[in-house]
C-alpha positions as a Markdown table, in Angstrom:
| # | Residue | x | y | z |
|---|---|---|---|---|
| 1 | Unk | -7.6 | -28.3 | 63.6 |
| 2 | Unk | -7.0 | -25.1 | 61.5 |
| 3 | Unk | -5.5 | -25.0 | 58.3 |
| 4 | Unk | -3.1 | -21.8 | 57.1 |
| 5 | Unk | -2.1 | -21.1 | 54.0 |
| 6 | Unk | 0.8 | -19.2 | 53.6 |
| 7 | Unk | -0.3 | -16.2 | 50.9 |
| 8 | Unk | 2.3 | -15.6 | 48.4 |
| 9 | Unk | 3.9 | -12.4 | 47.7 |
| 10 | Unk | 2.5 | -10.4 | 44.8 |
| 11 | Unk | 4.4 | -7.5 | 42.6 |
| 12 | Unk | 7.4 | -6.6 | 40.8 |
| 13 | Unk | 11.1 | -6.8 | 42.4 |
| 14 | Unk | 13.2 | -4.0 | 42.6 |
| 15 | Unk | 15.3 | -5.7 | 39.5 |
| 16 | Unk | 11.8 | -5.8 | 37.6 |
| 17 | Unk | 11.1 | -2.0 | 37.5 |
| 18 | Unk | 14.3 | -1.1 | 37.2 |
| 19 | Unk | 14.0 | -3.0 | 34.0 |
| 20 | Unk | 11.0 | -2.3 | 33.1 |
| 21 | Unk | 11.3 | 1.9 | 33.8 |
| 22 | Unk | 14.4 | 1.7 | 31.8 |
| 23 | Unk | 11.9 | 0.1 | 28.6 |
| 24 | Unk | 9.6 | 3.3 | 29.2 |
| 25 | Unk | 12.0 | 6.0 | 29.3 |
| 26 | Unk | 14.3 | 4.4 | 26.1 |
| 27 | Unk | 10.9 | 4.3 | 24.7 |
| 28 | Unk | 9.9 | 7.6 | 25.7 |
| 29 | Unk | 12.8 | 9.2 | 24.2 |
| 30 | Unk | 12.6 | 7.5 | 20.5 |
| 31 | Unk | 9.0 | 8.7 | 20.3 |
| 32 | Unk | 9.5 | 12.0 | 21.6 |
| 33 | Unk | 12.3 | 12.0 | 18.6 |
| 34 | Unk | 9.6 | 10.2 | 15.9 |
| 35 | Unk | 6.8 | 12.3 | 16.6 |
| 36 | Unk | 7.7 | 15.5 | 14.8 |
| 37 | Unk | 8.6 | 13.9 | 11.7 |
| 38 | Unk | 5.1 | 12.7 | 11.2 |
| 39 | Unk | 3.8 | 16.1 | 12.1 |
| 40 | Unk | 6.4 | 17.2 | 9.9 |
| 41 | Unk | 4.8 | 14.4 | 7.0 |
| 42 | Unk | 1.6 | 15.5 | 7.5 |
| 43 | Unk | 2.5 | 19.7 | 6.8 |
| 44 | Unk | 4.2 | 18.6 | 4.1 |
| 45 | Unk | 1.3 | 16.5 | 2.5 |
| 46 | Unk | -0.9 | 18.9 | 3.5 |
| 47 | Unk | 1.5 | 21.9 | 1.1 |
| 48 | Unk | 1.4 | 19.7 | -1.5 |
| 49 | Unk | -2.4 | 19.4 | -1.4 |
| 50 | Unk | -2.3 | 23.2 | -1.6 |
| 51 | Unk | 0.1 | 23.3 | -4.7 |
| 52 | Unk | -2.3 | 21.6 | -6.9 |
| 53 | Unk | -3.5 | 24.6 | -7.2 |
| 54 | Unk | -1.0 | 25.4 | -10.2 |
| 55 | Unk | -1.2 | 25.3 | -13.5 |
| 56 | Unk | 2.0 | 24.3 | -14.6 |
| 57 | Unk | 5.2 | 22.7 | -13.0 |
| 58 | Unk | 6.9 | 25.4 | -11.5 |
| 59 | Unk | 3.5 | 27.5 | -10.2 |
| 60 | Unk | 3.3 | 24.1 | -8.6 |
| 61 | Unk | 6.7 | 23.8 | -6.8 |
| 62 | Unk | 6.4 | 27.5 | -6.6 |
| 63 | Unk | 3.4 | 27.3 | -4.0 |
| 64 | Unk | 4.6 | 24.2 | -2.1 |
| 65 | Unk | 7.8 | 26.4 | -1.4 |
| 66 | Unk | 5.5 | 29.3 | -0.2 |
| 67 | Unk | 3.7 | 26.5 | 2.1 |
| 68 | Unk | 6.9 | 24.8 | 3.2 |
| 69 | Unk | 8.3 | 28.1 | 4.3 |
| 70 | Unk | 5.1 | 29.0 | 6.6 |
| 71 | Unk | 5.3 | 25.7 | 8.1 |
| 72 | Unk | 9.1 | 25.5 | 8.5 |
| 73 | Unk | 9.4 | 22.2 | 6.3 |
| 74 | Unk | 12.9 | 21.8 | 5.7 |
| 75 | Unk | 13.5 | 17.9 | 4.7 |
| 76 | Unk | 11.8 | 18.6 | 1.2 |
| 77 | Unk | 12.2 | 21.5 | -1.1 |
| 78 | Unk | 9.7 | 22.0 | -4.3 |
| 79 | Unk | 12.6 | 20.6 | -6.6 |
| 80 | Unk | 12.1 | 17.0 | -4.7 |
| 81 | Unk | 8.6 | 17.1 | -5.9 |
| 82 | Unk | 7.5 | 15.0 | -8.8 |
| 83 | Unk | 4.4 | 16.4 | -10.4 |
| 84 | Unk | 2.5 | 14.6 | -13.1 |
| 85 | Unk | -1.0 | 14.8 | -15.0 |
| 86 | Unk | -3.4 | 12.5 | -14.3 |
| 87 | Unk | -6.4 | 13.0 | -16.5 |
| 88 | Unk | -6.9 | 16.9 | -15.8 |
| 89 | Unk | -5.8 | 16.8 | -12.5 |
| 90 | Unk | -2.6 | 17.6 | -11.7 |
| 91 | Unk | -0.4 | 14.7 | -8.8 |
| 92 | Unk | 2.0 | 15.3 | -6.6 |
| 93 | Unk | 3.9 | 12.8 | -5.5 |
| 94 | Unk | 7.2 | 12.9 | -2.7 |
| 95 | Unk | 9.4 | 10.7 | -0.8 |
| 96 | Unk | 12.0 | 11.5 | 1.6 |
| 97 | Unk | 13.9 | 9.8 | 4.6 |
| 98 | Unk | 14.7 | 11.3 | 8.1 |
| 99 | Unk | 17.6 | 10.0 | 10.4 |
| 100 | Unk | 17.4 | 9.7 | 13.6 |
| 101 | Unk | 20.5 | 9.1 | 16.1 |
| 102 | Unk | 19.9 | 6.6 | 18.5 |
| 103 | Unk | 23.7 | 5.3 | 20.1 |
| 104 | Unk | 26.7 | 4.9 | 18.7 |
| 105 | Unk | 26.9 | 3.9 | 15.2 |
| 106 | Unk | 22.7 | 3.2 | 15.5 |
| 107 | Unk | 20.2 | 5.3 | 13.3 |
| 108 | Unk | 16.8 | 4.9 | 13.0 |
| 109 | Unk | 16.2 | 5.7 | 9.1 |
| 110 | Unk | 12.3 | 6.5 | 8.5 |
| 111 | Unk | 11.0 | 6.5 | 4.8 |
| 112 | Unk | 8.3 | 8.4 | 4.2 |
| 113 | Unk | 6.1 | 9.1 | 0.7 |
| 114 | Unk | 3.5 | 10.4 | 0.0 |
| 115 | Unk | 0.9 | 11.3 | -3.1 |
| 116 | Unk | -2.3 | 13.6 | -3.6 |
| 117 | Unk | -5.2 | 12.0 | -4.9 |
């Protein structure tokens, strides 16, 4: 006498990847929308790394506005920029927010700051 099991089916249903492929492309289109404002975050902190170069407060916002307009930055201007003395070295702090449409009435608001050291 032989026994048989009966093997059970395996995978996803039709209802499953529908769902699931609809996750990944929702997803896929927020991060494709996120993705160049932290490129954007890091230019930015990356100018205002450079205008510690000046002396005083408007060589300072003077330089991150040369910076800003080679690397197309356009959510911060050197006016938004809040220098201060530290000891003898000069910090420059910023903070901004980008929104980002999703449906409707839906935004996604990022925050983002930043500081030199």
């Amino acid at each position: 006498m032989s026994i048989q099991f009966k093997s059970k089916q395996r995978g996803m249903s039709f209802l499953g990847l529908l769902f699931v492929g609809g996750f990944l492309a929702v997803t896929g289109v927020i991060a494709a929308q996120i993705v160049p404002t932290a490129i954007e975050y890091q230019a930015i902190y990356k100018a205002a790394n450079k205008s510690r170069e000046g002396s005083t407060v408007g060589e300072v916002r003077a330089i991150f506005d040369r910076a800003a307009a080679i690397d197309n930055i356009s959510s911060i201007t050197g006016k938004d920029l809040e220098v201060t003395k530290n000891g003898d070295k000069i910090v420059v702090s910023f903070a901004y927010q980008r929104e980002i449409h999703l449906a409707g009435p839906g935004y996604l608001t990022l925050k983002y700051a930043g500081r030199t050291k």
